[in-house]
Structures are given as structure tokens and as C-alpha cells.
N, CA, C and O atoms as a Tripos MOL2 file, in Angstrom:
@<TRIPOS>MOLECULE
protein
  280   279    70     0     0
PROTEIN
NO_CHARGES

@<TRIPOS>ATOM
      1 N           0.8320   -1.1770    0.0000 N.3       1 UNK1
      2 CA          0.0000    0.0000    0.0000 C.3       1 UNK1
      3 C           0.8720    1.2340    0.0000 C.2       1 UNK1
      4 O           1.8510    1.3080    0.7420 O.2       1 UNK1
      5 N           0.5170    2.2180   -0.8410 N.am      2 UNK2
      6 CA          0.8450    3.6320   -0.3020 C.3       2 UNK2
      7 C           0.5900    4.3280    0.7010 C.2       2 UNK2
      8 O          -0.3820    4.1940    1.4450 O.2       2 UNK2
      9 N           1.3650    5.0360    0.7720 N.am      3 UNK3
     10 CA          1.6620    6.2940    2.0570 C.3       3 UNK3
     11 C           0.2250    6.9460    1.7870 C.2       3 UNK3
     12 O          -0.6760    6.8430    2.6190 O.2       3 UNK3
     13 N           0.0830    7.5580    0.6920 N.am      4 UNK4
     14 CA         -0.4430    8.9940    0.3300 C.3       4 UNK4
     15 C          -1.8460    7.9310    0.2220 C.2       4 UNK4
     16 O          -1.8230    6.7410   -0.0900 O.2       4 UNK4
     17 N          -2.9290    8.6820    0.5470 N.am      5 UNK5
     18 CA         -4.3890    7.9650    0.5820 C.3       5 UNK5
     19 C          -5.0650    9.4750   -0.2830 C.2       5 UNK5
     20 O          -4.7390   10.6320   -0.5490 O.2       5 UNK5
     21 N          -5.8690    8.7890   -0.4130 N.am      6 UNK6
     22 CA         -6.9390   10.2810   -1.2540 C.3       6 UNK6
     23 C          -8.5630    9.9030   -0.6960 C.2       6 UNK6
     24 O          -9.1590    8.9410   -0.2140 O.2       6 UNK6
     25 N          -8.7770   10.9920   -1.0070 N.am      7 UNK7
     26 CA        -10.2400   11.1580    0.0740 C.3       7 UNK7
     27 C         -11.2040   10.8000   -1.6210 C.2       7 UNK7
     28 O         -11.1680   11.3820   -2.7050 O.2       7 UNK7
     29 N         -11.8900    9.7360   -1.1920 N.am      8 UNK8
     30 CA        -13.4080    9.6980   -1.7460 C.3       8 UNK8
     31 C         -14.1310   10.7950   -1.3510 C.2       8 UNK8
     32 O         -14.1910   11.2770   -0.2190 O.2       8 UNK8
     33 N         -14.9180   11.3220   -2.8060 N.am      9 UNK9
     34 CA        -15.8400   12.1240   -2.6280 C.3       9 UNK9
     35 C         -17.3470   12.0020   -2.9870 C.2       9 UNK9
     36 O         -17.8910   11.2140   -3.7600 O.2       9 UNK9
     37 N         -17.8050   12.8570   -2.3260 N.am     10 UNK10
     38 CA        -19.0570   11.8100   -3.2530 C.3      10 UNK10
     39 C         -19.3730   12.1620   -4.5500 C.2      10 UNK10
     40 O         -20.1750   11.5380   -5.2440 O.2      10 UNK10
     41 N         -18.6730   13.2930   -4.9480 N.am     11 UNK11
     42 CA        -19.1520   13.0970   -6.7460 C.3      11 UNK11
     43 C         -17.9980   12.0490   -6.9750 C.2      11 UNK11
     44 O         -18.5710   11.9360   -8.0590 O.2      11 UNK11
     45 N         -17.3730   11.5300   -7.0060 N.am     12 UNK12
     46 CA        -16.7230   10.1090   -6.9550 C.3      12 UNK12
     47 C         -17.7130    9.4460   -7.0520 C.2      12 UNK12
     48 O         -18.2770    9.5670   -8.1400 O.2      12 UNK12
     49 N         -18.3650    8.4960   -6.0520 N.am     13 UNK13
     50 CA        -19.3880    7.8230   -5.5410 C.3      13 UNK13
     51 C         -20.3250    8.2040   -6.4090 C.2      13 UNK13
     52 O         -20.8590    7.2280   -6.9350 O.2      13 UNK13
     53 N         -20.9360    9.7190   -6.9410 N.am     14 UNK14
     54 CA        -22.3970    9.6910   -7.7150 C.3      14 UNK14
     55 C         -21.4110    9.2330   -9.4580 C.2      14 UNK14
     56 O         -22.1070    8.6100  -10.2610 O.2      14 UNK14
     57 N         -20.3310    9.4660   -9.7890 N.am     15 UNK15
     58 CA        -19.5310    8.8650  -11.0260 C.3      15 UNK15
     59 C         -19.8500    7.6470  -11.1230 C.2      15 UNK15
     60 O         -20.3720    7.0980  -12.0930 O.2      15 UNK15
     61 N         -19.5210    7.1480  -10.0430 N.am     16 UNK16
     62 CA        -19.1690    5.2210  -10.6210 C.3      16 UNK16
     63 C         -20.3670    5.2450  -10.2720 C.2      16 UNK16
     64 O         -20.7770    5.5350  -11.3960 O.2      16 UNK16
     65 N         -21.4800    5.1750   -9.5460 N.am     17 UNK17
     66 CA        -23.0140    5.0060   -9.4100 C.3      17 UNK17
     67 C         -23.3940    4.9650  -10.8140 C.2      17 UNK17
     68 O         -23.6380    3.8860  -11.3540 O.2      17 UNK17
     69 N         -23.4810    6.3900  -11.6230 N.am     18 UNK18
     70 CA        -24.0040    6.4420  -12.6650 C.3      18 UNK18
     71 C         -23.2510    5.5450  -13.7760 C.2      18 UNK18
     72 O         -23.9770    5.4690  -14.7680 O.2      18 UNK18
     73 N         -22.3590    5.0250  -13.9020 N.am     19 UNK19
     74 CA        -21.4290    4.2640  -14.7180 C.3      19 UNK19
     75 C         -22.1330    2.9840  -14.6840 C.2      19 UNK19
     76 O         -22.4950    2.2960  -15.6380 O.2      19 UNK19
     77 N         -22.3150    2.7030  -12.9890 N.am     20 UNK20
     78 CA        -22.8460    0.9640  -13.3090 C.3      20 UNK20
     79 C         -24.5030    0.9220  -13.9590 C.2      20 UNK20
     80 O         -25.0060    0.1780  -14.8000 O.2      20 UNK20
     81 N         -24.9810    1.8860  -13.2880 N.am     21 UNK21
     82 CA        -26.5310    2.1510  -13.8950 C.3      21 UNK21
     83 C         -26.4660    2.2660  -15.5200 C.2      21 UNK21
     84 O         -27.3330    1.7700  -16.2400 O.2      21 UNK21
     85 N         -25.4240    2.9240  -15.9750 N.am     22 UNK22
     86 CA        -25.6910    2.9760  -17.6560 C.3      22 UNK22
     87 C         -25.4040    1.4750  -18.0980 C.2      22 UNK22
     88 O         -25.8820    1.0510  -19.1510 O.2      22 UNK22
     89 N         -24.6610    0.7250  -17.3240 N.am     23 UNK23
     90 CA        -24.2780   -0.6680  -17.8670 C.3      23 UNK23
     91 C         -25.7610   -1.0660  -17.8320 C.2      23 UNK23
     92 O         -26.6240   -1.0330  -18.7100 O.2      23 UNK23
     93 N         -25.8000   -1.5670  -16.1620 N.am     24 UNK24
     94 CA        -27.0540   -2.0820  -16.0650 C.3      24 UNK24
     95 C         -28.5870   -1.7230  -17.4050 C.2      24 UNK24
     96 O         -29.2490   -2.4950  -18.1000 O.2      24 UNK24
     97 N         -28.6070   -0.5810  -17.2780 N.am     25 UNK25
     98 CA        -29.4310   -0.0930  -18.3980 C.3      25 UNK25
     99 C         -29.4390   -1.0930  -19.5920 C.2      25 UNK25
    100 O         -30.2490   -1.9740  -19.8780 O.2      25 UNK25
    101 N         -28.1150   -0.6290  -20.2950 N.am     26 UNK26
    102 CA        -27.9350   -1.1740  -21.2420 C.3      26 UNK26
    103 C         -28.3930   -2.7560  -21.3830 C.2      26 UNK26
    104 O         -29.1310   -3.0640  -22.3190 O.2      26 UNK26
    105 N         -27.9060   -3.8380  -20.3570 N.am     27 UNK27
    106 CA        -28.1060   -5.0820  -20.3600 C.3      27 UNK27
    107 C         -29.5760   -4.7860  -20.1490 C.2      27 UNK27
    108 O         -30.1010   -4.9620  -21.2480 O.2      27 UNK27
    109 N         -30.3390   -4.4830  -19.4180 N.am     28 UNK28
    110 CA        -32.1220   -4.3520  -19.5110 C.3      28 UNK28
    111 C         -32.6180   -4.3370  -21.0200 C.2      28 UNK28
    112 O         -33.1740   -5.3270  -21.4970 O.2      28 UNK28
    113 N         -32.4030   -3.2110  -21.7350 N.am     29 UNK29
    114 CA        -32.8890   -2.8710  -22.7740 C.3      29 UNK29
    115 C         -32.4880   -4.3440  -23.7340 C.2      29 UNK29
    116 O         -33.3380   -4.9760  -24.3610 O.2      29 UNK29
    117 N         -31.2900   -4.6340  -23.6890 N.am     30 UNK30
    118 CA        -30.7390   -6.1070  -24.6430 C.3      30 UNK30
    119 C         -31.9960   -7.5800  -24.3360 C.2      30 UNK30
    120 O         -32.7040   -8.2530  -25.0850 O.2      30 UNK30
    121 N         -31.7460   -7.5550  -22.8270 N.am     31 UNK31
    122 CA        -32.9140   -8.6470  -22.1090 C.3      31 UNK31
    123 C         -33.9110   -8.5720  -23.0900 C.2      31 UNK31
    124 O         -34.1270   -9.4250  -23.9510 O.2      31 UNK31
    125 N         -34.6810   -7.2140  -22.8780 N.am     32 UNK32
    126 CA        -36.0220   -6.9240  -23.1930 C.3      32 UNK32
    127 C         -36.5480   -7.3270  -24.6780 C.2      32 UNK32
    128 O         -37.5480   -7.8920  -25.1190 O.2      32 UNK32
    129 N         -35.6160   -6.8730  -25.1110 N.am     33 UNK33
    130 CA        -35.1410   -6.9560  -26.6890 C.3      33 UNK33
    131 C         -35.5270   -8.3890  -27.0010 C.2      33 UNK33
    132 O         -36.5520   -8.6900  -27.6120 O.2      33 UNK33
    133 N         -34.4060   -9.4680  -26.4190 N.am     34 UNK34
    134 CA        -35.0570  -10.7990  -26.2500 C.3      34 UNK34
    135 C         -35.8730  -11.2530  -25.7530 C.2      34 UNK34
    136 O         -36.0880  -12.3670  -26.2310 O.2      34 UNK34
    137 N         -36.4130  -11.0410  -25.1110 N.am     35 UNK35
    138 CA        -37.4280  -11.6550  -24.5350 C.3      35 UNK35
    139 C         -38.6350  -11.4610  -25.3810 C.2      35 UNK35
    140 O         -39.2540  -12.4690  -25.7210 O.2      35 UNK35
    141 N         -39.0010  -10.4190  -25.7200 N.am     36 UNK36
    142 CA        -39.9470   -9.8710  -26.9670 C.3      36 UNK36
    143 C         -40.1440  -10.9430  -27.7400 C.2      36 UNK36
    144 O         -41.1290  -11.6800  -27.6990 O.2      36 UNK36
    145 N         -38.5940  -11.1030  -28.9170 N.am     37 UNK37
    146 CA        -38.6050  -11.6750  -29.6120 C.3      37 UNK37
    147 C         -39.0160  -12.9880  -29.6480 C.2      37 UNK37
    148 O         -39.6210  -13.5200  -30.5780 O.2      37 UNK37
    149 N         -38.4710  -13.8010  -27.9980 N.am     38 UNK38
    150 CA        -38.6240  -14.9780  -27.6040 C.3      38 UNK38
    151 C         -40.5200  -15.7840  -27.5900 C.2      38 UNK38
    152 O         -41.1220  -16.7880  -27.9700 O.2      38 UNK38
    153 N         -40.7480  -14.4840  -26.8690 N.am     39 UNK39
    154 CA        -42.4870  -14.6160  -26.9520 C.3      39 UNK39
    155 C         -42.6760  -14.5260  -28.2210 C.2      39 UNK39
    156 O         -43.1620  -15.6200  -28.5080 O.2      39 UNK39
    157 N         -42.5790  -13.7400  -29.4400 N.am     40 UNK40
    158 CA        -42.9260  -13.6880  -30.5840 C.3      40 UNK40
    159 C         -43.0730  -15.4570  -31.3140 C.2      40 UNK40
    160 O         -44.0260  -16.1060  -31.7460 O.2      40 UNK40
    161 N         -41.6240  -15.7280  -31.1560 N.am     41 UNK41
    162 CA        -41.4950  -17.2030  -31.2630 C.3      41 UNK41
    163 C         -42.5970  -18.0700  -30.8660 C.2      41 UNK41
    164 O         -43.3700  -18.7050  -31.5830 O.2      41 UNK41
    165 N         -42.5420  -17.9960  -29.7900 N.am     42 UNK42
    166 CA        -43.0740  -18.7490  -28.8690 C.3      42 UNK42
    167 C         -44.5570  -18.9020  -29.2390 C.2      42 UNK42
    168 O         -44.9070  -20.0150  -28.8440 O.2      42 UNK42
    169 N         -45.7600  -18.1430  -29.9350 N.am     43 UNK43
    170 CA        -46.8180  -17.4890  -30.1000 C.3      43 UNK43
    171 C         -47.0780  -18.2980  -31.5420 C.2      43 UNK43
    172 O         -47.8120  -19.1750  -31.9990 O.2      43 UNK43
    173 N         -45.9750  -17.4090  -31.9560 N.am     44 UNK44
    174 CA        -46.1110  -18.1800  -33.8090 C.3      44 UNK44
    175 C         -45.9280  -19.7580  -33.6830 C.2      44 UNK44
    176 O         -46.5400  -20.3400  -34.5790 O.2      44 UNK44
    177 N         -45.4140  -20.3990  -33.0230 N.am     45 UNK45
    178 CA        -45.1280  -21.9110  -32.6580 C.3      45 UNK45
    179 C         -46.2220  -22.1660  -32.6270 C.2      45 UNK45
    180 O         -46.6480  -22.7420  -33.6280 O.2      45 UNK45
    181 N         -47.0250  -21.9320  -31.7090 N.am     46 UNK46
    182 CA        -48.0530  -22.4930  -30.5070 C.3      46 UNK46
    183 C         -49.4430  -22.1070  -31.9690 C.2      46 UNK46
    184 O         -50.3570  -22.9320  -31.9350 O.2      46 UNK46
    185 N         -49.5500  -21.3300  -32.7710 N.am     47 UNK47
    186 CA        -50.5600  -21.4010  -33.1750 C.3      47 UNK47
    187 C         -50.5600  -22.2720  -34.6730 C.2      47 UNK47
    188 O         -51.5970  -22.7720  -35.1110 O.2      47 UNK47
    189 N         -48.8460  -22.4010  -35.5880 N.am     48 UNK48
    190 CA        -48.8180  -22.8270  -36.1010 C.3      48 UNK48
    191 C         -48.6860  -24.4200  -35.4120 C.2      48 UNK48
    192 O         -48.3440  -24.9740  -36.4570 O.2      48 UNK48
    193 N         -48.7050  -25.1910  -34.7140 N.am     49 UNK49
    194 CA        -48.8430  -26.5710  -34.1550 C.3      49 UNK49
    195 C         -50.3890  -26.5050  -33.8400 C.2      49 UNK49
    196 O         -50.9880  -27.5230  -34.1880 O.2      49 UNK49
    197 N         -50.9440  -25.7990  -33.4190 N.am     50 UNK50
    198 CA        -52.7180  -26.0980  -33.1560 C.3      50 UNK50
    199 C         -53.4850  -25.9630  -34.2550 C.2      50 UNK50
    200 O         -54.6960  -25.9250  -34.0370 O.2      50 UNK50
    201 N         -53.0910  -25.8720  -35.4910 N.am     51 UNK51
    202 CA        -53.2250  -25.6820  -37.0820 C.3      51 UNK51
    203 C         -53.1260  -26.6930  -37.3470 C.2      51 UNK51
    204 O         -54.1300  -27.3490  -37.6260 O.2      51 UNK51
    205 N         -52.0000  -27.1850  -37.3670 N.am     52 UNK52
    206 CA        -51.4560  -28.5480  -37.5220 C.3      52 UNK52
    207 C         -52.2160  -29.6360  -37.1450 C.2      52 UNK52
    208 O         -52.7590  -30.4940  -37.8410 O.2      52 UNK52
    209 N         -52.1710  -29.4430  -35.6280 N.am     53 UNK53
    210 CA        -52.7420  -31.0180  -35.0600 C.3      53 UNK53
    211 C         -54.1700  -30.6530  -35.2670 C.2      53 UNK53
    212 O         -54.8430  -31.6800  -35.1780 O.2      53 UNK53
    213 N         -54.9330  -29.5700  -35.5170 N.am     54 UNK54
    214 CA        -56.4740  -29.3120  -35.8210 C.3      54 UNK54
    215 C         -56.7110  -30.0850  -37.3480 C.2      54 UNK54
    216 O         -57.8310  -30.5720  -37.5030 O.2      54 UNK54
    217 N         -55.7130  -30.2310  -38.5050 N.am     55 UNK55
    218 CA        -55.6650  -30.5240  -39.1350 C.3      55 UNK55
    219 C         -55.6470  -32.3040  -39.7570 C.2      55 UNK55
    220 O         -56.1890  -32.8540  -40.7160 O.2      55 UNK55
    221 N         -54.7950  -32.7500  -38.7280 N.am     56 UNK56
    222 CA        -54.5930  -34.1480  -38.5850 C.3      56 UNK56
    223 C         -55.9800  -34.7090  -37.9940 C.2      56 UNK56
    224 O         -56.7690  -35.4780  -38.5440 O.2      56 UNK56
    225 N         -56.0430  -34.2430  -36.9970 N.am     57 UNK57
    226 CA        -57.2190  -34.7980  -36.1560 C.3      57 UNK57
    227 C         -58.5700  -34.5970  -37.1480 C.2      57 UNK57
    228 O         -59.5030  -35.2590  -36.6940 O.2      57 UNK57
    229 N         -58.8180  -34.0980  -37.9880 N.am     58 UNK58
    230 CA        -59.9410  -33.9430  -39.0160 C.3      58 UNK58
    231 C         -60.1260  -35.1200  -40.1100 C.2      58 UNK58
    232 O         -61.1220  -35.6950  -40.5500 O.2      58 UNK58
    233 N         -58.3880  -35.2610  -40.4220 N.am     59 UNK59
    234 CA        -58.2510  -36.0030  -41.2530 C.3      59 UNK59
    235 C         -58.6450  -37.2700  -40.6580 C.2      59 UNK59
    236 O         -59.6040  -37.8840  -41.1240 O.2      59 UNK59
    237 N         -57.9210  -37.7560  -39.5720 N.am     60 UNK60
    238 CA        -58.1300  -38.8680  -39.0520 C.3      60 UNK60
    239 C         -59.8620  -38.9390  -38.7100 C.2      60 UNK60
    240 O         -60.5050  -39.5490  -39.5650 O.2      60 UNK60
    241 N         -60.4820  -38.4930  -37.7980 N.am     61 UNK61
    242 CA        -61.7410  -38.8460  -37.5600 C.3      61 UNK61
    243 C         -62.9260  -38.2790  -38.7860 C.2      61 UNK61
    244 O         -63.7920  -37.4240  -38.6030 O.2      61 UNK61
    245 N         -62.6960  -38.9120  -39.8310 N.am     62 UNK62
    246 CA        -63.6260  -37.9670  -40.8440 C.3      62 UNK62
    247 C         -64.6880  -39.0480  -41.2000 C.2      62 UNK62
    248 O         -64.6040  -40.0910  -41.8490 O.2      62 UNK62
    249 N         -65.8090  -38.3840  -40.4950 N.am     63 UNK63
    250 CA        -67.1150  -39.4690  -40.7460 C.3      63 UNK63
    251 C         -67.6070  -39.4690  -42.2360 C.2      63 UNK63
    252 O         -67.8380  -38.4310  -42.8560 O.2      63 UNK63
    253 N         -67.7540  -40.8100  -42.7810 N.am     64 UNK64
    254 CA        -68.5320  -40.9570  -43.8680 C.3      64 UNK64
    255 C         -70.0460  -41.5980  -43.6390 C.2      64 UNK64
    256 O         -70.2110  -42.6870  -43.0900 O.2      64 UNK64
    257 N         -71.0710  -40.8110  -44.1100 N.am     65 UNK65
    258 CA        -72.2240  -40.9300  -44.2830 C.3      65 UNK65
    259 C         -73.0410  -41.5140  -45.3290 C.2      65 UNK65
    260 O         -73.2590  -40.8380  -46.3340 O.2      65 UNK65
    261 N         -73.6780  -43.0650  -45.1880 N.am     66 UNK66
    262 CA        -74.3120  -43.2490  -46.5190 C.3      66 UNK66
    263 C         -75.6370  -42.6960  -46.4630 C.2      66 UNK66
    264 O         -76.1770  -42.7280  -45.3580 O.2      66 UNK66
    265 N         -76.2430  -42.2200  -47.3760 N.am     67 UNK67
    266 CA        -77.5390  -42.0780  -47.6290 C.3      67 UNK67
    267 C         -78.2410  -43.5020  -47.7450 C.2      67 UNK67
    268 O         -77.4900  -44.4760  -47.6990 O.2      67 UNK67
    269 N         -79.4250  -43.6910  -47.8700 N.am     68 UNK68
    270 CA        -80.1470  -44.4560  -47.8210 C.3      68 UNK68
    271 C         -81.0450  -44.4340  -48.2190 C.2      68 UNK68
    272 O         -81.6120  -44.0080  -47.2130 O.2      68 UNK68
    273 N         -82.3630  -44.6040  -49.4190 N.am     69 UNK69
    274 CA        -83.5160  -44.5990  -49.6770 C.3      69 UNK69
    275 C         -84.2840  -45.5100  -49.2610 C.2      69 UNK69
    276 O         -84.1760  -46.5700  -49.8780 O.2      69 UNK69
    277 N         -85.3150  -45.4730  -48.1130 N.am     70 UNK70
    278 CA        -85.9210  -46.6860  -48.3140 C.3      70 UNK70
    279 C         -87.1690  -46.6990  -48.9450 C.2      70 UNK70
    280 O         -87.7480  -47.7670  -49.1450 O.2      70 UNK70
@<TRIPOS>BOND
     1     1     2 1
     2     2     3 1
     3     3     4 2
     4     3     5 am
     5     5     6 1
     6     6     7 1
     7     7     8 2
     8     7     9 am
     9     9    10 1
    10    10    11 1
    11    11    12 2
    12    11    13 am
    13    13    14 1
    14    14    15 1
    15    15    16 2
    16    15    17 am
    17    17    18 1
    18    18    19 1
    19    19    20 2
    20    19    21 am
    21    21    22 1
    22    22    23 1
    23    23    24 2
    24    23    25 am
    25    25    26 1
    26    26    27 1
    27    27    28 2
    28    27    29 am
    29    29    30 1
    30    30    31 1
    31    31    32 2
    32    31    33 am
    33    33    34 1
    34    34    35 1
    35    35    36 2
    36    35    37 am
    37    37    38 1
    38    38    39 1
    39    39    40 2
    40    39    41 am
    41    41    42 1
    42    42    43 1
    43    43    44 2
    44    43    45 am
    45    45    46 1
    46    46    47 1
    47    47    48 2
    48    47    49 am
    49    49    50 1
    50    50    51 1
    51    51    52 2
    52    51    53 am
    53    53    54 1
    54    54    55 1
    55    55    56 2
    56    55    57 am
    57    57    58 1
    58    58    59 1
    59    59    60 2
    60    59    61 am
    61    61    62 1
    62    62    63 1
    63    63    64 2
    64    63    65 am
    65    65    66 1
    66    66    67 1
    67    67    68 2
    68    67    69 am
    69    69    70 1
    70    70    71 1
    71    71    72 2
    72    71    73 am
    73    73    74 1
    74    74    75 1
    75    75    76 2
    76    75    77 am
    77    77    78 1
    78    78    79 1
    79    79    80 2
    80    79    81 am
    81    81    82 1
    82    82    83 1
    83    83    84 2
    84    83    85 am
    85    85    86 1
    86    86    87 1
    87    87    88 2
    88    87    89 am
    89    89    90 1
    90    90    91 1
    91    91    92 2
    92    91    93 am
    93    93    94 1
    94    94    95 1
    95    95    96 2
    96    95    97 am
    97    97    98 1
    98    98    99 1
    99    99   100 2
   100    99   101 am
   101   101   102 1
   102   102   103 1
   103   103   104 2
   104   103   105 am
   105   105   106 1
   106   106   107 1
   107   107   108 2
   108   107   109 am
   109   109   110 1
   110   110   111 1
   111   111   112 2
   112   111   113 am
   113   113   114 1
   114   114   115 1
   115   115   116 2
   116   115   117 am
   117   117   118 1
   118   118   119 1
   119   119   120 2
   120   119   121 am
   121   121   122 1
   122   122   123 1
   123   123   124 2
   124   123   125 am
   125   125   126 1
   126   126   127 1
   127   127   128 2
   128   127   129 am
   129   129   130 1
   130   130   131 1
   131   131   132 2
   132   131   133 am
   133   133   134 1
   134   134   135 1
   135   135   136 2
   136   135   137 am
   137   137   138 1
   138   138   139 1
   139   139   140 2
   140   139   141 am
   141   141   142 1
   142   142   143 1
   143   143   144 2
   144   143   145 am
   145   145   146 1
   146   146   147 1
   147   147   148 2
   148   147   149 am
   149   149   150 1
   150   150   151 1
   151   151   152 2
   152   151   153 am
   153   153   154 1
   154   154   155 1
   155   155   156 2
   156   155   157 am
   157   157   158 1
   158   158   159 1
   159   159   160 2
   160   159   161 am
   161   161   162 1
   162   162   163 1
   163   163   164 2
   164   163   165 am
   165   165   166 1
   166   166   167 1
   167   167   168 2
   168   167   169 am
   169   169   170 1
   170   170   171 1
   171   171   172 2
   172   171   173 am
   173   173   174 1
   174   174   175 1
   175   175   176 2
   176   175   177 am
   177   177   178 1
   178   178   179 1
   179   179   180 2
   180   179   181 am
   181   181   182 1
   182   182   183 1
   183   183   184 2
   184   183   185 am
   185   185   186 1
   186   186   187 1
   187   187   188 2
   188   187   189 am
   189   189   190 1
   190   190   191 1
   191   191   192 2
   192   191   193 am
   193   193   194 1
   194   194   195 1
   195   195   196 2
   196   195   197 am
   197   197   198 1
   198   198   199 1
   199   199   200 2
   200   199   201 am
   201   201   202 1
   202   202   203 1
   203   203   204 2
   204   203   205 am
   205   205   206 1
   206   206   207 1
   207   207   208 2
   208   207   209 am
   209   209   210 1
   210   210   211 1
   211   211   212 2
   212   211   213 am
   213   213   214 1
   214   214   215 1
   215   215   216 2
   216   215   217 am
   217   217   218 1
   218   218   219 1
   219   219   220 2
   220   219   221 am
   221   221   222 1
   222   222   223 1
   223   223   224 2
   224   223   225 am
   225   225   226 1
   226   226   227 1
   227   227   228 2
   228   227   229 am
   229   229   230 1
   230   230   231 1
   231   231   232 2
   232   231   233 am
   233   233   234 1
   234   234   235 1
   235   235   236 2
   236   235   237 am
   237   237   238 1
   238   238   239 1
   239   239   240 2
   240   239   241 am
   241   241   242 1
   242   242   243 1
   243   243   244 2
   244   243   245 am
   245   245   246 1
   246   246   247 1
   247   247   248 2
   248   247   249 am
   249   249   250 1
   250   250   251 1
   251   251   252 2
   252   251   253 am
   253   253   254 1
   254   254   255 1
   255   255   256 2
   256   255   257 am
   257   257   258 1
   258   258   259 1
   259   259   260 2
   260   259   261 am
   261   261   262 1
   262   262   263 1
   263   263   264 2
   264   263   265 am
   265   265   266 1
   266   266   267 1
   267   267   268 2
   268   267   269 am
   269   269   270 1
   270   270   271 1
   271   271   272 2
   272   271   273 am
   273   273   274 1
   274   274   275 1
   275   275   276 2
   276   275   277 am
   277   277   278 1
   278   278   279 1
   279   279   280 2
@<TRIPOS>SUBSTRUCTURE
     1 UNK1         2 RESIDUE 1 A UNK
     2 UNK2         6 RESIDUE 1 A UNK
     3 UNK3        10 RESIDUE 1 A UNK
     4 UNK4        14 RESIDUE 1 A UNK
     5 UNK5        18 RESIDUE 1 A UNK
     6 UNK6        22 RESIDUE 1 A UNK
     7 UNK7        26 RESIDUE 1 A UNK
     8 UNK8        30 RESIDUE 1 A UNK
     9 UNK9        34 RESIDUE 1 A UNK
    10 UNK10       38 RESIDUE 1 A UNK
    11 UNK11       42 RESIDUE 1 A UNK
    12 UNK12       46 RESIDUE 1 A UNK
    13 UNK13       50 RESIDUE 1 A UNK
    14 UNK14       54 RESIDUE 1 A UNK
    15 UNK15       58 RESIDUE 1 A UNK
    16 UNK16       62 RESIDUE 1 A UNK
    17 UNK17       66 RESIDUE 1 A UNK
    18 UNK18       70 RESIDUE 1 A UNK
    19 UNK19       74 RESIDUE 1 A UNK
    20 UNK20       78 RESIDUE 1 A UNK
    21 UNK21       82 RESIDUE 1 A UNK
    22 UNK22       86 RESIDUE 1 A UNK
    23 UNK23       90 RESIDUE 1 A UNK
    24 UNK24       94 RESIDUE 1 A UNK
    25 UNK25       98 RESIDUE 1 A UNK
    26 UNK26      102 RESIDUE 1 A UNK
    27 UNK27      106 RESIDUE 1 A UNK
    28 UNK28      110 RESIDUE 1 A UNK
    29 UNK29      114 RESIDUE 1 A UNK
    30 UNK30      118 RESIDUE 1 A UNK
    31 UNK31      122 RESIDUE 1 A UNK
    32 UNK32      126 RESIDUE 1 A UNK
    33 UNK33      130 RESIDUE 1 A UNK
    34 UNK34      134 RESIDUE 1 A UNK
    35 UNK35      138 RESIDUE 1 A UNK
    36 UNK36      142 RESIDUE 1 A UNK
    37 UNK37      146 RESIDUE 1 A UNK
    38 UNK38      150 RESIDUE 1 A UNK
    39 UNK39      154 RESIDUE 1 A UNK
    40 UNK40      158 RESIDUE 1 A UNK
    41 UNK41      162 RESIDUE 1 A UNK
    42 UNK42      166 RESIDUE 1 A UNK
    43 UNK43      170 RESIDUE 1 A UNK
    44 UNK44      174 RESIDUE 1 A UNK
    45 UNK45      178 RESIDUE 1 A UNK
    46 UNK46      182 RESIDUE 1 A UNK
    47 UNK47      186 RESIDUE 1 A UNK
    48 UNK48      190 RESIDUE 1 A UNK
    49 UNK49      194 RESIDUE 1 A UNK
    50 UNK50      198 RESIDUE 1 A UNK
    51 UNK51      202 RESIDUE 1 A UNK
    52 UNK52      206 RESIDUE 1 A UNK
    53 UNK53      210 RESIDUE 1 A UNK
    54 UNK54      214 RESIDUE 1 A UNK
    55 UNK55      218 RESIDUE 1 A UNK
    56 UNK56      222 RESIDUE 1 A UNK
    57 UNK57      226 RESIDUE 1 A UNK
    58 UNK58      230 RESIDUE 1 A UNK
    59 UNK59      234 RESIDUE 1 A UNK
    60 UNK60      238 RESIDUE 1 A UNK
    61 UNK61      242 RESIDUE 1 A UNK
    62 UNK62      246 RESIDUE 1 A UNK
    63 UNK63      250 RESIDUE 1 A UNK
    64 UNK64      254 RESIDUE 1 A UNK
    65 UNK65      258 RESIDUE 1 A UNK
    66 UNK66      262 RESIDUE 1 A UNK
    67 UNK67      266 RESIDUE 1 A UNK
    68 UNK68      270 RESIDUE 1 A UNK
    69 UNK69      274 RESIDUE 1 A UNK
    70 UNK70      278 RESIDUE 1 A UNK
């Protein structure tokens, strides 16, 4: 360690405060960004598969009806 010490001030303290907050910021806005997108995904999936299996399931149970004259 050195002799000579220096006094923290608090505009020191409000500096690096605001430094980690702009990081932090930054990583929020990136998150958000993804997460958006993630749900977007997630949405378009879910309706293109209930299309799908609405589709199969039609095919498979498809009643045929005879007519009949009596």
C-alpha cells in the first residue's frame, strides 16, 4: 500500500453510481429486446402446431355418411 491515501468524494461515488446504472441499463434494454422476440417465437409456434394437429385430427376422424332410400 501507499503512504499517500486520497479522500473519496461523493461526486466520486455519484460517477461510478451512474457508470454501473448505464451498464445495467444497457443489459435491460438487450434482455427486453429478447425476450420480446422470444415470446414472438413462442406465439407463432403455438398457433402454427394447433393448425397442424387441428388438421390431422380432421383427417383422421372424418365421418362418412351413406344415404339411404328406403
Amino acid at each position: 500500500m501507499s503512504d499517500t491515501t486520497t479522500r473519496i468524494t461523493r461526486d466520486d461515488i455519484e460517477a461510478k453510481l451512474r457508470a454501473v446504472r448505464g451498464e445495467v441499463t444497457d443489459i435491460e434494454e438487450e434482455t427486453k429486446n429478447g425476450v420480446i422476440i422470444a415470446g414472438i417465437v413462442v406465439v407463432v409456434a403455438v398457433v402454427v402446431g394447433a393448425y397442424l394437429f387441428g388438421r390431422r385430427k380432421g383427417r383422421r376422424s372424418r365421418a362418412i355418411v351413406e344415404i339411404r332410400r328406403v
